[in-house]
Structure formats: structure tokens, C-alpha cells
C-alpha positions in Angstrom: -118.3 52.5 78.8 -118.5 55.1 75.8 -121.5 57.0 75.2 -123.2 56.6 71.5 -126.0 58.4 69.2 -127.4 55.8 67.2 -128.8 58.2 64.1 -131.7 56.1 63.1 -132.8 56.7 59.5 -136.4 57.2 58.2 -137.9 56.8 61.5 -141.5 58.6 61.6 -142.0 58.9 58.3 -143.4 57.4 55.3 -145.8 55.5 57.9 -142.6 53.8 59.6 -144.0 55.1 63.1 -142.1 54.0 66.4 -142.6 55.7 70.0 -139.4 56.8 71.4 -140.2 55.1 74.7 -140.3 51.6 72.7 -137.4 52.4 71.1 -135.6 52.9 74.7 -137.3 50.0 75.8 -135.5 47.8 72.9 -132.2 49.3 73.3 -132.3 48.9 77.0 -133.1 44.6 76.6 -130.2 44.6 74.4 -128.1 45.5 77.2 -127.3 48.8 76.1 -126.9 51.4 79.5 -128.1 54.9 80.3 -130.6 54.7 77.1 -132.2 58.3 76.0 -134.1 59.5 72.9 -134.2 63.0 71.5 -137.1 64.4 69.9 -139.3 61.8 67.5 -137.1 61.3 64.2 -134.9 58.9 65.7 -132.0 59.8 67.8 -130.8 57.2 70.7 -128.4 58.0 73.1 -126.5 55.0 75.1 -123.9 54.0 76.6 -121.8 50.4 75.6 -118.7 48.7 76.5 -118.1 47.8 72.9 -116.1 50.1 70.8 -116.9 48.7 67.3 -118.9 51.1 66.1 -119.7 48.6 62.7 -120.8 45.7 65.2 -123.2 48.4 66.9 -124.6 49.3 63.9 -125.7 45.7 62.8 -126.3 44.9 66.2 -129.5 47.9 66.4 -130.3 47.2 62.9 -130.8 43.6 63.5 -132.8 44.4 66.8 -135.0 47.0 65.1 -136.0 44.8 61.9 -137.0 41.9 64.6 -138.9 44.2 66.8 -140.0 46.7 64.1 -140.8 44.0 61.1 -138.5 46.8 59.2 -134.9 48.2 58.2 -133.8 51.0 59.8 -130.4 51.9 59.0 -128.4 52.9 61.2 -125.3 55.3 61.5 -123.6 55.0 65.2 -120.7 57.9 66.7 -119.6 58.4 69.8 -120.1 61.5 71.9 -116.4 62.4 71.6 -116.6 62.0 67.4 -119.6 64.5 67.1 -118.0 67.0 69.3 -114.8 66.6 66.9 -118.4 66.9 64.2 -119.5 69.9 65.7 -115.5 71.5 66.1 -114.2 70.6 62.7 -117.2 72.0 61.0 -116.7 73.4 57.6 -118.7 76.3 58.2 -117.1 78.3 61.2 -119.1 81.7 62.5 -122.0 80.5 61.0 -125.3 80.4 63.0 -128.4 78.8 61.5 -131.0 80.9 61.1 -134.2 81.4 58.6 -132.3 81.9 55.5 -129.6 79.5 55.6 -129.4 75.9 57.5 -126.6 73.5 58.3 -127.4 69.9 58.2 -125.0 67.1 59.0 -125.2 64.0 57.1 -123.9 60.9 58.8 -122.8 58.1 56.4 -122.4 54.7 57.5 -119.2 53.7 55.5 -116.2 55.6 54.7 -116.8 57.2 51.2 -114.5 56.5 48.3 -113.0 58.5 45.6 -116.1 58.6 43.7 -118.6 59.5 46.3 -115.9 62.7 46.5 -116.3 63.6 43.5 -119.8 63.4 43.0 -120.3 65.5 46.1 -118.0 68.4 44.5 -120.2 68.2 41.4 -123.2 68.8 43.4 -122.0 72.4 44.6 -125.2 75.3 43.3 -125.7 78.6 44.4 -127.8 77.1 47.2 -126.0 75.0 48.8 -122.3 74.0 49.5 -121.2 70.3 50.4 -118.0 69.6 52.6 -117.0 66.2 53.4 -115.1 65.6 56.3 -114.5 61.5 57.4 -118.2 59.8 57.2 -119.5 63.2 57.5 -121.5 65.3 54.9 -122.1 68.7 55.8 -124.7 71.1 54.1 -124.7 74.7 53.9 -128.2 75.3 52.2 -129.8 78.7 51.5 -133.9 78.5 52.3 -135.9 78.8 48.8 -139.3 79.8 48.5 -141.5 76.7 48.6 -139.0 74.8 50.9 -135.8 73.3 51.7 -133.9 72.1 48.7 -131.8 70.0 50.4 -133.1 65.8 50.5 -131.0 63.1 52.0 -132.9 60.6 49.8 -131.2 62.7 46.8 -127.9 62.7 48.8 -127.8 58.6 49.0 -128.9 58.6 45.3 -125.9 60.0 44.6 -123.3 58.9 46.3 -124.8 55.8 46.5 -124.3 55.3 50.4 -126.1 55.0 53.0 -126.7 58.1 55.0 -129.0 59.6 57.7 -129.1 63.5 58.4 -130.0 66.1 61.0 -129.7 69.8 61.6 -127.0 71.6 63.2 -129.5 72.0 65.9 -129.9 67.9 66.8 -126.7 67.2 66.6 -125.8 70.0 69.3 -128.7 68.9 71.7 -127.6 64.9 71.5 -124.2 66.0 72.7 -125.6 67.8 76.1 
């Protein structure tokens, strides 16, 4: 068995609202074992015998738009590919704190050329984009009036699909 976090996109928001314990519920018919959530946006830790991480992926989605009556795309990695997420990060030393944030965004296909380039056009003053395999990460400074930083703007532009947490999230799924 390998243990997965299933990185649900847009889940409890814009009105799409599921309860964490129907989410376990869902996963757990499926046949998926040792089914947790972690905190309300969408992060489902399981255990499978499968190791196609693809076939996961349209396996939940499929499950979810049946059960839900709506997409939820889904970006799937093992326990043992977010640790090498959280020890290959691009941003060593670095703790999060008020003024600056790391964010992680998981992308569901391997990007391309392009994607790569558009992501080094996107570098500013307030924030710095490394991609590393599927995975985005964000150094962003806090502005006044918010956080400048929008996954919605990140899958505009790259034109992939992509779901993102904190630095903080993806440390807590791993425990």
C-alpha cells in the first residue's frame, strides 16, 4: 500500500461546499484505506494499492462529479513525492511568516516548454516562481490589501490544471 494526498481543487468555495466527513465517507466506498482529511479546503489522505497516480486522479474525479453533481479536479502525490516537495524546495532557510508566504502549486500534468516560460515571465518584485517536476512554488511578499498571489491567475496562464496550498498544509498532510 502507498499513502496518497489527493489535493482537491476549489473545494469550499464559490458555493461548491462538501463536509470533510462525506468526503471520507466517499473515498472510503471506493475502497480506498486509512482515509483522513485535513482542514476544510480539500486535502484527503489515503492509502491504495495502485501506484498510477493518473488512474487515481480520474478515479476521485469521477467519484466526486457522481457523488458531488460537480468537477473537482484533482492533483494526487504520494507521501514520499511531497517530502522530496518539501526537501527540494527552491526556497531553503526560509520560514513563512507575516510578510512573505510560500505556496506550493500542484499541477496535474507535467508542464511543457511553454508553461516554462510563461512562468519565468511572471517573475515581479513580489513574488518569485520556481518550477520543479508538476510542482509550482511561490515565494510571495504580503501587499497591503491582500495576497497577490491567485491560482485561478496561475492556470490562466499556464494553461494547466493546478491546485495550491501553503507551505504550512503541505507540512501538516505529511505528519
Amino acid at each position: 500500500m502507498t499513502r496518497y494526498v489527493a489535493f482537491l481543487r476549489a473545494v469550499n468555495v464559490g458555493g461548491r461546499q462538501v463536509k470533510m466527513e462525506v468526503l471520507r465517507e466517499l473515498f472510503s466506498q471506493a475502497g480506498f484505506k486509512n482515509v483522513k482529511t485535513y482542514i476544510q479546503s480539500g486535502n484527503v489522505i489515503f492509502d491504495s494499492s495502485s501506484k498510477d497516480c493518473a488512474s487515481l486522479e480520474n478515479k476521485i474525479e469521477q467519484l466526486l462529479l457522481k457523488n458531488l453533481g460537480f468537477d473537482v479536479p484533482t492533483c494526487i502525490r504520494s507521501t514520499a513525492e511531497l517530502s522530496a516537495v518539501v526537501d527540494n524546495t527552491p526556497f531553503p532557510g526560509i520560514i513563512p511568516n507575516k510578510e512573505l508566504q510560500i505556496y506550493v502549486a500542484f499541477l496535474q500534468t507535467w508542464p511543457g516548454k511553454e508553461a516554462i516560460a510563461i512562468l519565468e515571465t511572471m517573475q515581479n518584485d513580489i513574488e518569485t516562481y520556481r518550477i520543479n517536476g508538476r510542482e509550482v512554488y511561490v515565494l510571495t511578499k504580503k501587499i497591503e490589501g491582500g495576497n497577490p498571489f491567485s491560482n485561478n491567475f496561475l492556470e490562466k496562464k499556464l494553461r494547466l490544471v493546478a491546485t495550491t496550498r501553503n507551505w504550512a498544509t503541505i507540512q501538516k498532510v505529511l505528519l
